[in-house]
N, C-alpha and C positions, 0 to 999 in steps of 0.2 A: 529349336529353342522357341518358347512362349513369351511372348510381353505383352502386357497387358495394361490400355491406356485408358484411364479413368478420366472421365469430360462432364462438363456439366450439361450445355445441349448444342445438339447441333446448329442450332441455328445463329448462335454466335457466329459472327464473321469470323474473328479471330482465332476462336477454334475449329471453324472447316480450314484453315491454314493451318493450323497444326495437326491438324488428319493428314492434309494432304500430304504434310513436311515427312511425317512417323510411315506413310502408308509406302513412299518412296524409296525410304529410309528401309522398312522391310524386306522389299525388295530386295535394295544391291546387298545385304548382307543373308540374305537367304533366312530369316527368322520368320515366324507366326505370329502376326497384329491383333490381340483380341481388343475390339472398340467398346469401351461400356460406357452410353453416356445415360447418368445418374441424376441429371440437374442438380439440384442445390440438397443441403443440409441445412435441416432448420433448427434456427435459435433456440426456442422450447416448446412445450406441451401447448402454449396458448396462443401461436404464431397463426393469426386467421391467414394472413397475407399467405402463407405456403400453399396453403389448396392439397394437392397429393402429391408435391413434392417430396414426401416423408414413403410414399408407396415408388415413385421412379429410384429415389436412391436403394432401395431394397437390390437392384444389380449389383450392388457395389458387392454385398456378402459374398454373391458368387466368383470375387477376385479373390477371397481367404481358402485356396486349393493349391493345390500339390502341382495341378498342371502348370503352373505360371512358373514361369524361372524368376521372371524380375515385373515390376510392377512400375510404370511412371503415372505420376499424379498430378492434377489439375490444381493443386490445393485450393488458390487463389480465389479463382469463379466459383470449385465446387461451394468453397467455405464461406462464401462471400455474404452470405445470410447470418452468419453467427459467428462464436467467440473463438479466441486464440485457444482457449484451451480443449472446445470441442471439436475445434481442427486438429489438434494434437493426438484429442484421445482417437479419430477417426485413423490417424494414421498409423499408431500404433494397434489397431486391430488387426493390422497385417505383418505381426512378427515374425520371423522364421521368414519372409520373402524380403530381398534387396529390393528397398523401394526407394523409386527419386522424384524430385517435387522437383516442376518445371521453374518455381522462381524459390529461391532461399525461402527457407524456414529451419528454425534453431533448430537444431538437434535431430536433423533429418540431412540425408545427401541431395543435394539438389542436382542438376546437370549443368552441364559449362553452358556459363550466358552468353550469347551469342550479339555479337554490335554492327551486325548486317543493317544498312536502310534498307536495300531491298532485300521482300521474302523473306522479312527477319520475323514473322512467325510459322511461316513454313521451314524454316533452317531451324528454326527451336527443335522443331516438333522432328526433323531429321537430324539433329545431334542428341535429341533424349536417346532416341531407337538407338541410334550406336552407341551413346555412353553405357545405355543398358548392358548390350548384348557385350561390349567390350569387359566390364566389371564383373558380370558372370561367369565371364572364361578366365579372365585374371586379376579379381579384387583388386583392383581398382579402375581409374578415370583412367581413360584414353584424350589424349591431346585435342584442342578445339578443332571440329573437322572443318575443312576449306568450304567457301562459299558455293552451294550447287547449283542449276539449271532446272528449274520445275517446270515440266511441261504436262501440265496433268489436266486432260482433256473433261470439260464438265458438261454433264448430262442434260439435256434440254430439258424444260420443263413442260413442256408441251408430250412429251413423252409421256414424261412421268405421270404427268394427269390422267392421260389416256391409261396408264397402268392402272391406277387407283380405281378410277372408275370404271377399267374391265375386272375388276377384284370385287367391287363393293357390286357391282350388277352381278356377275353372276353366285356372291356368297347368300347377300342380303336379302336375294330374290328367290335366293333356291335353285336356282337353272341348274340344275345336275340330277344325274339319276340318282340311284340307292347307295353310292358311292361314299365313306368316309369323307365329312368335310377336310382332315387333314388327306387324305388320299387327293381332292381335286386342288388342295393347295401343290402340292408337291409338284401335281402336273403340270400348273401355271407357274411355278419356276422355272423349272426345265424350259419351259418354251419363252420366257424373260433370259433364258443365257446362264441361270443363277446354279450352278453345278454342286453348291454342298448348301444346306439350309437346313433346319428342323424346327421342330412344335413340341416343345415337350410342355408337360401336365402334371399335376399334382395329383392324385385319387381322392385326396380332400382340401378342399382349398383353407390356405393358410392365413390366418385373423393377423395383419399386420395393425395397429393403430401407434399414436403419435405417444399415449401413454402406456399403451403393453408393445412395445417392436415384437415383431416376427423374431422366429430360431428359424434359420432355412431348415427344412427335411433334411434327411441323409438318403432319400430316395426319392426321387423323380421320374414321367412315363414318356417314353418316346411316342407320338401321336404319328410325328411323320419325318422321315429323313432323306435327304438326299445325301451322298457322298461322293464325291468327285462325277458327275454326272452321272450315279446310278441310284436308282430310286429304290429304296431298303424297305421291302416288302413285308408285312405282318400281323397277328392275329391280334385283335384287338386285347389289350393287355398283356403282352408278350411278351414286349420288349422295355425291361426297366436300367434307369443306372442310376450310380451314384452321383449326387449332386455335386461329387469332388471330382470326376472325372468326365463332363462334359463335354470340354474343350479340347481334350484327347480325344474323345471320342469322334468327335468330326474334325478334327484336323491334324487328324492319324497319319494320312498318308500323302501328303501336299500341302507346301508352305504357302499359303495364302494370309490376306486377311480377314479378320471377320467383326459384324459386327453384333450386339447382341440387347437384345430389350425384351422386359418383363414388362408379364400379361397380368393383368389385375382390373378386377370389377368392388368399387367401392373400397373398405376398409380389407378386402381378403386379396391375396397374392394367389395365383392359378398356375404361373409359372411363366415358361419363357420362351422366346423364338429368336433363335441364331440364326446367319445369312452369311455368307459370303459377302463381304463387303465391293459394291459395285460405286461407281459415278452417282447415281440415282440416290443414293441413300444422302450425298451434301446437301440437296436439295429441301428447302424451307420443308418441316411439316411431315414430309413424305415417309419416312420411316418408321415415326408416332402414327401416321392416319393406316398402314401397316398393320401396325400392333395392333389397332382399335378393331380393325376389321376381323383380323386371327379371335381378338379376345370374341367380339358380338358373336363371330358367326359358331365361334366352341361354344358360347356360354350358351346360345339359341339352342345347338342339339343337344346339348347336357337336357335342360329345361326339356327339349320333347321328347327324351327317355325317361325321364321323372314323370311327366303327363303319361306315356305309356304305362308306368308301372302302378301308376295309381288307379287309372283305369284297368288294370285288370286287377288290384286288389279290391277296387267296388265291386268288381263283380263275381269276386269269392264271396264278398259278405252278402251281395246280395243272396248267393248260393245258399251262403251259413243260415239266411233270416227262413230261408225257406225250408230247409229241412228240419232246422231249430220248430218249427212251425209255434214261435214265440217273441213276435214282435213287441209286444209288451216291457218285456224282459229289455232289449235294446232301447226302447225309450225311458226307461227308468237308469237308476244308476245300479241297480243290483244283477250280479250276475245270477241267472234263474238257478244256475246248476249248481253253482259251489258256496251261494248264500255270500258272496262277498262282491268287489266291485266289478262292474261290467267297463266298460273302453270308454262309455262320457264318464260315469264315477272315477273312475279313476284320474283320469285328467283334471275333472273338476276337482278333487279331494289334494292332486298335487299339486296345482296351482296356488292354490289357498296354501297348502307347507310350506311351499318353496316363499310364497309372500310373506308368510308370517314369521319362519325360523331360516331362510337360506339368508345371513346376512355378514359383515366380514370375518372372518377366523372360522367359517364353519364351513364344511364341505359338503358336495353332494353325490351319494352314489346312486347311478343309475344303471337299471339290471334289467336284462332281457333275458326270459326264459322259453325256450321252444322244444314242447314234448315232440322228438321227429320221429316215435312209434306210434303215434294215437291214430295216422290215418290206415297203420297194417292192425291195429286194434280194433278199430273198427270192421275193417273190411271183412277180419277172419273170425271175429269171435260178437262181431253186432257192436251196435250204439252206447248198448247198457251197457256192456262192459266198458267200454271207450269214455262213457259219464263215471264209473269209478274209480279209472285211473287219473280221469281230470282231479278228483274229487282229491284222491291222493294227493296227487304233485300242490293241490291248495291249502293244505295239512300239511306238505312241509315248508311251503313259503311264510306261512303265518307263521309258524316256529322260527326261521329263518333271520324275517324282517318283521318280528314283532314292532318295533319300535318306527314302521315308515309305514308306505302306502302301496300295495300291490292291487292288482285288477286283472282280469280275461280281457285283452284286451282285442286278440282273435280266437276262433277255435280252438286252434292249439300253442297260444301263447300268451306268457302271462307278463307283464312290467311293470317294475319295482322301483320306490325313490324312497331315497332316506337321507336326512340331513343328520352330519355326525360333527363334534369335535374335532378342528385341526382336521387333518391326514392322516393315512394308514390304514384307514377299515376297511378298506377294499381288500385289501390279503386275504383278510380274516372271514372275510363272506365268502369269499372265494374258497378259504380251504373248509368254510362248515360246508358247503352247498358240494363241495368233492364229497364229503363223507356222507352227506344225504346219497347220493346221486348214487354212491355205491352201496348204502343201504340201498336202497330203491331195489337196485339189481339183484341185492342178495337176498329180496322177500320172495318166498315161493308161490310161482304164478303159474299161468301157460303163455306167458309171453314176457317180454323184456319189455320195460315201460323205464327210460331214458332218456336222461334233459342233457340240453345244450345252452350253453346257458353264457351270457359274457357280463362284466360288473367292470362300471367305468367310475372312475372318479372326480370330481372337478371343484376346483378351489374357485373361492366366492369370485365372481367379475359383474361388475354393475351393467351391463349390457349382457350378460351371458341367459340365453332361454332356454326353457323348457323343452323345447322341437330343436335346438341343436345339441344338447346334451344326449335327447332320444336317438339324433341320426347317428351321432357319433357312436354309439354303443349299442344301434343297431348294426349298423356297417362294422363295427368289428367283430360282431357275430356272424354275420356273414364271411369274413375272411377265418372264422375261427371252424365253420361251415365246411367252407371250401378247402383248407389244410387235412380234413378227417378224411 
C-alpha cells in the first residue's frame, strides 16, 4: 500500500515531528511513505511575498495518480497563505483517492486528534499513517491508537554538510570523466547508503507561471535510477514512464519510505528527483540545497549540448557560405536562389508579424520544412539540379502560406509563420502540405525530392517568443524525423 503525505516544508519544527510520527508509523504497519513537501499555496496572481512558492507546490500534481492508495494532508500550513475556498478547491483536486486532513476541515475526513503532551506531533503524524492505511482495507476510521515510543535517531549535521559539499565540488566543478552527470549522481548514492533514488527529466521543460499553472506531461525520462541498491543501467533516452506511475515504479519491490522534490529553473518545471527517505533529509535546508545541485549541474550539461550543436551547425553554414561561393546573398535578406527570404529576412519579416498582428484571439503557426533528398540530389545528379528542386519546394510554400512569412533558412530548410484567427489552421496546412508533398512525389523526375515537414500551433501568451515557438516545432520534427 502507498500513502502519500503532503507538507509544506521541512524545516518547520512541527512538521519534522510529523515525518518522524508517519515515517514510524510506516514501518510497523508495513505500508510505502511517499513525502512531498510543497510549501505553500498562494493567495493570487499578485502575491510578491510567494517567491516560487507556486513552482515547489507543482509536487503536489504528482500525488493526482493511481499509485497512491490514500493521501494525508497538511491543509493548515500548506494553506496558510490563502483562502478557505482555495484550500478546498486544492483538496478536491484529488478526487477518486481517500484523502485526510491532519486537523478538521468541513467536508473533508480528517484523522483522530490526538491529546498526547508528549510527542503529540509525532503521534499525529503516526495515527494519520494508520488511520489511512486502516480506511483503505476497511472504509472506515480505526480507534485512536495508544501513545508510542519515538526513538528516531537524527542525522548530524556535520555529516550532512560534508555530503553537500562533496556533491556540489565534485558536480559544480566537473571532477568526473565523460560520464553521465546523472550516471556519477547514482554512484554518490550508493556510496551515502541511499539504495533506491532517481532524476527524472522532462524532454521539454514545462512553462509553469502564477497566471498560466503547468498541466504535468503524461511522460517523463528516467536520467538515473537506483532500485533497491542496484543501479539501472541505460542508453541515454531509453528509459521513459508515465508520470502516473512513478512511485511504482521505484517502490515496486520494497516497503520503504520516500521522499520527493521537483527540479525547476525560473518560471519552467524540468522534473523531479526521488530518494529514499533517510535521517539527512530532516535536516534544515539539506534536501532543497539537493535539488539545487541535481537541477544546476542538468541544466549546465543540457546548456553544453546546446553549445555543442550550435557549433557544429556554424560550421555547416560556414560550409554552406563557401560552396554557395555567395556571401552577399547571406548578408542581405534575399535568398540568392529562390528570389525569396534568406534566414536574417525571414526573422526580421517575422519579428515585425508577430509585433504587429500576433495579439489576443489570434494564433501562431509555425512550420518547419526539411527537403531530406536535396543532399542525394545533389551528390548524384549536381548542384543545378539540387537549385531546381529547392526552387520547387519554394513554389509550393508560396502557394501553401501565401498569407505568412517563409525564408531558406538553411540549405535545405525552409520556416514558415503565419498568424491566423482563433484555432484550427494547423489541420488544414498540414493536410494541403500532405497533398503537395505527394504531388511532389507524383511529378516525373529521376529522383524523389521529399519534404518533412512539422506545423505547430500556439495561442497568443504575452511572454510567449519567437525562438520558443521555433524550438518547439523544431524539436518536433525531429521526433517526427526519428519515428520514419
Amino acid at each position: 500500500m502507498n500513502i502519500g503525505l503532503l507538507i509544506s516544508e521541512i524545516e518547520d519544527k512541527e512538521v519534522k515531528k510529523i515525518i518522524i510520527g508517519a515515517n514510524q508509523a510506516a514501518k510497523d504497519k508495513g505500508v510505502t511513505l511517499v513525502i512531498m513537501p510543497g510549501k505553500y499555496l498562494i493567495s493570487d496572481a499578485t502575491d510578491k511575498d510567494a517567491g516560487f512558492d507556486y513552482q515547489y507546490s507543482a509536487i503536489f500534481d504528482y500525488a493526482v495518480t493511481s499509485d497512491l492508495d490514500a493521501l494525508i494532508v497538511d491543509i493548515e500550513r500548506i494553506g496558510s497563505k490563502t483562502t478557505i475556498l482555495k484550500k478546498e478547491a486544492f483538496l478536491k483536486k484529488f478526487e477518486g483517492i481517500p484523502v485526510f486532513t491532519l486537523t478538521e476541515q468541513e467536508g473533508f475526513n480528517s484523522v483522530n486528534q490526538v491529546n498526547t503532551e508528549k510527542n503529540q506531533f509525532e503521534q499525529l503524524g503516526y495515527e494519520a499513517v494508520c488511520d489511512a492505511e486502516f480506511y483503505v482495507k476497511n472504509q472506515v476510521l480505526p480507534p485512536t491508537e495508544p501513545a508510542q515510543q519515538f526513538n528516531y535517531v537524527e542525522a548530524q549535521e556535520a555529516d550532512a554538510l560534508r555530503s553537500v559539499l562533496g556533491v556540489s565540488d565534485i558536480f559544480l566543478h566537473r571532477k568526473f570523466a565523460e560520464d553521465r552527470i546523472s550516471e556519477v549522481f547514482s554512484k554518490m548514492a550508493l556510496a551515502e547508503g541511499i539504495t533506491t533514488c532517481g532524476i527524472l527529466l522532462y524532454d521539454k521543460k514545462a512553462r509553469n507561471t502564477v497566471k498560466y499553472p503547468w498541466k504535468r506531461p503524461e511522460e517523463i525520462s528516467v536520467k538515473a535510477a537506483i532500485i533497491d541498491g542496484k543501479d539501472i543501467m541505460f542508453k541515454e533516452g531509453e528509459m521513459t514512464l508515465s508520470t502516473d506511475k512513478i512511485i511504482s515504479t521505484f517502490a515496486k519491490s520494497s516497503v520503504k519510505s520516500y521522499i520527493i522534490g521537483d527540479l525547476y529553473v525560473g518560471e519552467y518545471q524540468l522534473g523531479i528527483m526521488i530518494s529514499e527517505f533517510t535521517p539527512g533529509a530532516l535536516i534544515d535546508h539539506y534536501f532543497d540545497t539537493i535539488t539545487a545541485l541535481v537541477t544546476g549541474s542538468s541544466r549546465l550539461s543540457y546548456l553544453e549540448n546546446e553549445l555543442r550543436k550550435t557549433t557544429e551547425e556554424l560550421y555547416e553554414v560556414q560550409e554552406e557560405l563557401a560552396r554557395d561561393d555567395s556571401v552577399l546573398d547571406h548578408i542581405g535578406e534575399n535568398d540568392y536562389l529562390t528570389g525569396g527570404l534568406n534566414r536574417r529576412g525571414f526573422f526580421a519579416r517575422a519579428y515585425d508579424l508577430l509585433k504587429e498582428k500576433f495579439v489576443p484571439g489570434k494564433s501562431a503557426l509555425v512550420a518547419y520544412i526539411h527537403m531530406e533528398s536535396l543532399k542525394n540530389i545533389n551528390s548524384l545528379y549536381g548542384h543545378e539540379e539540387g537549385d531546381r528542386a529547392v526552387k520547387r519546394v519554394a513554389q509550393i510554400l508560396e502557394e501553401v502560406f501565401n498569407d505568412g512569412v517563409y525564408g531558406r533558412i538553411r540549405g535545405d530548410e525552409f520556416a514558415v509563420i503565419v498568424v491566423a484567427d482563433g484555432e484550427g489552421k494547423a489541420e488544414s496546412l498540414r493536410e494541403e502540405m500532405s497533398e503537395q508533398n505527394a504531388k511532389l512525389l507524383s511529378e516525373p523526375s529521376r529522383y524523389i525530392n521529399h519534404l518533412q515537414y512539422s506545423i505547430c500551433e500556439f495561442s497568443h501568451e504575452e511572454n510567449l517568443s519567437l525562438r520558443e515557438m521555433l524550438k518547439e516545432t523544431d524539436e518536433n520534427l525531429q521526433k517526427i524525423k526519428g519515428n520514419m
